[in-house]
C-alpha positions as CSV (number, residue, x, y, z in Angstrom):
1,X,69.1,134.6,49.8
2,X,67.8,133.4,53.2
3,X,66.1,136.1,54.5
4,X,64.5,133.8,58.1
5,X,68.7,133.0,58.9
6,X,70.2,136.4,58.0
7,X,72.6,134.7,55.8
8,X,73.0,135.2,52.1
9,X,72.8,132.0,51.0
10,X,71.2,128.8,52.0
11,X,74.7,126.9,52.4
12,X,75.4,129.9,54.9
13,X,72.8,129.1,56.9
14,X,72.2,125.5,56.9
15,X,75.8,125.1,58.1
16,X,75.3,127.5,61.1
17,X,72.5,125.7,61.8
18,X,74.6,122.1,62.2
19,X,77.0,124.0,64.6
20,X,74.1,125.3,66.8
21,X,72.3,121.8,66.7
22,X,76.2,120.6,67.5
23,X,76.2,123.1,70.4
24,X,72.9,121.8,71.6
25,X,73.8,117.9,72.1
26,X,77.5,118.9,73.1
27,X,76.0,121.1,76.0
28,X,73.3,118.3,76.5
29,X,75.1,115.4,76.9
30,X,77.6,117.3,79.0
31,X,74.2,117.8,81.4
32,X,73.4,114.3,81.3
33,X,76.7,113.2,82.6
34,X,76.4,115.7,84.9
35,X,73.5,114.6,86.4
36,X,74.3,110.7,86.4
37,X,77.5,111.3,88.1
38,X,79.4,110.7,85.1
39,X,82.9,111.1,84.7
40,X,83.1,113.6,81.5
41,X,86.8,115.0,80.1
42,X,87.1,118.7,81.2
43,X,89.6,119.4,78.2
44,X,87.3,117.4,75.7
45,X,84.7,119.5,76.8
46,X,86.4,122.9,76.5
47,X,87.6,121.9,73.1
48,X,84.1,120.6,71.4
49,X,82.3,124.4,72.7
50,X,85.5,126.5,71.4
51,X,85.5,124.4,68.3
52,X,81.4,124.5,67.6
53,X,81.6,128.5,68.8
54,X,84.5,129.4,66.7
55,X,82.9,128.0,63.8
56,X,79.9,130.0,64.4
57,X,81.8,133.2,65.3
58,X,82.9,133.2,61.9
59,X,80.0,132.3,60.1
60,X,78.3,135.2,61.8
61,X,80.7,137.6,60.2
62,X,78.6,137.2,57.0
63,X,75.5,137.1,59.3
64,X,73.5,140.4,59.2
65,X,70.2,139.7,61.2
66,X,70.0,138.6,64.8
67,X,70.6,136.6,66.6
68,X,74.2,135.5,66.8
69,X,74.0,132.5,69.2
70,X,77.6,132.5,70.1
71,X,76.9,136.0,71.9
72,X,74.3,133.7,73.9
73,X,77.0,131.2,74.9
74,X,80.1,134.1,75.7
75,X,79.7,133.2,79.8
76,X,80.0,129.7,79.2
77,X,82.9,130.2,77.3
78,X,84.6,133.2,79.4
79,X,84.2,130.8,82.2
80,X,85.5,127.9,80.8
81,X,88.6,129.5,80.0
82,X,89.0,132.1,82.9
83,X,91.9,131.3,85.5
84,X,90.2,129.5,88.8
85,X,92.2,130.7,91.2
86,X,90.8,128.5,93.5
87,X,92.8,126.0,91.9
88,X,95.8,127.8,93.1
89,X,94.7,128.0,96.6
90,X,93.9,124.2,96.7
91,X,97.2,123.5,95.5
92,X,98.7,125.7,98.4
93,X,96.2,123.4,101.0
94,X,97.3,120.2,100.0
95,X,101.2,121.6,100.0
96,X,100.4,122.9,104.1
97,X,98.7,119.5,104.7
98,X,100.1,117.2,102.9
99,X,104.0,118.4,103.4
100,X,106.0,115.9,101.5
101,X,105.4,113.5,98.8
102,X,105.6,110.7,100.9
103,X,102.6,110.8,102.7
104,X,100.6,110.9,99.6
105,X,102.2,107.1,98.7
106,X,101.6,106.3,102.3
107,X,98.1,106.8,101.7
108,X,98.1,104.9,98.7
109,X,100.1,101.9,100.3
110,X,97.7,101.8,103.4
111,X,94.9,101.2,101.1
112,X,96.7,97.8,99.6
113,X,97.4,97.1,103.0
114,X,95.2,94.2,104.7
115,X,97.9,91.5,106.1
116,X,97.5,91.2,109.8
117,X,100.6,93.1,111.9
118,X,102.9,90.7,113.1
119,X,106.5,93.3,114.2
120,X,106.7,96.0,116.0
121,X,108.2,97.8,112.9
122,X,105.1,96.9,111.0
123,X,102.9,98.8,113.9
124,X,104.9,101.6,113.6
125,X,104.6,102.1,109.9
126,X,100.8,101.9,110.1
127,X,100.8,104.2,113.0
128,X,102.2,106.6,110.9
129,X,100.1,105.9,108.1
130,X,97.7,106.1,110.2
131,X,98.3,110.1,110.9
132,X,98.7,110.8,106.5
133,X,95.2,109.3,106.7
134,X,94.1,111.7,109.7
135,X,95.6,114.5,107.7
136,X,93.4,113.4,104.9
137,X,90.3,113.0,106.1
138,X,90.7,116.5,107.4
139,X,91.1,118.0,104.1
140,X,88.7,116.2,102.9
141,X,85.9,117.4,105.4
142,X,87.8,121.0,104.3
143,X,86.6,120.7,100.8
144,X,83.5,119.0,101.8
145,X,83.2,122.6,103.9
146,X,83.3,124.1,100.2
147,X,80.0,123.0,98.9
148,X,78.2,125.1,101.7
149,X,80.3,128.0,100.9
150,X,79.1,130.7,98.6
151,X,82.2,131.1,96.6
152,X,85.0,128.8,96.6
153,X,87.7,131.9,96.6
154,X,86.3,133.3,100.1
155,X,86.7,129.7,101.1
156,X,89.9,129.4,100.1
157,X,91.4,132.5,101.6
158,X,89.8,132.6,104.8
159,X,91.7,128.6,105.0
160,X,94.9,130.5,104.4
161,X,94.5,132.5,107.1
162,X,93.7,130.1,109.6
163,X,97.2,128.2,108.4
């Protein structure tokens, strides 16, 4: 019996151990990326913590000492898998300014675009692209708004109010 781990056996508690130490450098490289402005999978993430925390959920049903780590981690995890509805509102900004589907290949195609205008038909086209982009710098400098809010939500619906 391990009495230091709350487990009743040594196996017990070595293994809960690995899945804490697994918790550890999944959370820590996670940081890392984060601050080197790393790309990191959202849904590789959320699946490495609910993996490493289930795991430890049930080895702490045979767990009668504190502490139960995965208690520790619950707002992680509640956030991780709680419904951002400001998700939904984003999507309802980028329907209002970016009406049809179009524009967002305009936008695409006026990136690829460098040859030198020669028609009148050409002129028009980019002038229109032109206004997709306009539309798209705005909602950019919307979500750049964001950051200074205090909560993305408040942000959100006081945008759908001005529309």
């Amino acid at each position: 019996m391990s009495i230091y781990g709350g487990f009743a056996t040594r196996q017990l508690e070595s293994q809960y151990n690995q899945l804490v130490q697994l918790l550890l450098v999944t959370l820590c490289k996670r940081l890392l990326k984060f601050y080197n402005n790393e790309e990191c999978s959202e849904a590789g993430f959320k699946k490495a913590i609910s993996s490493t925390v289930g795991g430890m959920k049930q080895l702490e049903i045979n767990k009668y000492l504190e502490p139960k780590f995965s208690e520790s981690i619950k707002p992680l995890e509640d956030y991780l898998y709680k419904p951002k509805e400001y998700l939904k509102q984003t999507q309802l900004i980028l329907k209002n300014n970016f009406s049809q589907g179009s524009d967002i290949s305009m936008i695409r195609q006026n990136e690829q675009i460098i040859t030198p205008i020669s028609s009148t038909k050409q002129r028009k086209r980019i002038h229109s692209i032109s206004l997709t982009k306009r539309k798209e710098i705005e909602f950019r400098q919307q979500l750049l708004q964001l950051e200074e809010e205090q909560h993305p939500t408040n942000y959100f619906i006081r945008t759908r109010k001005q529309l």
